[in-house]
N, C-alpha and C positions, 0 to 999 in steps of 0.2 A: 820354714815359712808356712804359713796358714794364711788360708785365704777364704775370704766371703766375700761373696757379692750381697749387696745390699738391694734391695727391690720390691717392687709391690706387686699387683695383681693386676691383671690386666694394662700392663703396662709397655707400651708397642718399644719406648727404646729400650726397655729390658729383658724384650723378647730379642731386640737387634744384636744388645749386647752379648747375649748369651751365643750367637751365630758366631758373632767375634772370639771370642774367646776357644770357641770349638776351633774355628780358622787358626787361632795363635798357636794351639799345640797347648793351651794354659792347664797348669798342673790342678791336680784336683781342687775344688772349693767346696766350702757349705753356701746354703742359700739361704740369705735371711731373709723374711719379709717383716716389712715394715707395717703394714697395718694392723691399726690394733693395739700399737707398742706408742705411747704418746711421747715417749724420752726419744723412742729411734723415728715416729715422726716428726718432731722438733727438730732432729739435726739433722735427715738423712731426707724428708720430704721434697723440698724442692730440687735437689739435687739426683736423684736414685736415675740412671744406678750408678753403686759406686763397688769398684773393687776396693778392697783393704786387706792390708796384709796384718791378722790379730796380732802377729806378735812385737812388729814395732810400731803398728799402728799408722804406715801410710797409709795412702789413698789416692786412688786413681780414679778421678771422675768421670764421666761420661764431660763428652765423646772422647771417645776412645779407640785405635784402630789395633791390628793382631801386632803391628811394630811394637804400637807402647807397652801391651799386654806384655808381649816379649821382653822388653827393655824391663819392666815392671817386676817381673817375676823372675828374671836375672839377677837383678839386685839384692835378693836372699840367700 
């Protein structure tokens, strides 16, 4: 499993998220940012953050708590 979080700059629930995930024990991720990128603003703007898993291409949107992360990251 691979995992990125999706997220932008200055952005308070993706600063929350990233708490979250430190809580869940979540196995390592990359961090994308979306600004800038007009294709991952179109799909990931109003929603970020979003975990996804690259390699079957779920996603776990915000909100999000260290359970789902868990349940999430079990699934691989």
């Amino acid at each position: 499993m691979k995992l990125a979080l999706y997220q932008r700059d200055d952005c308070q629930l993706c600063d929350a998220a990233l708490d979250v995930l430190a809580m869940a024990g979540a196995p390592e991720f990359d961090s994308v940012w979306i600004d800038g990128d007009a294709t991952l603003e179109a799909r990931y703007g109003a929603r970020v953050p979003v975990l996804r898993d690259e390699d079957s291409g779920a996603e776990l949107g915000w909100p999000f708590d260290a359970a789902a992360v868990a349940a999430f990251a079990a699934r691989g």
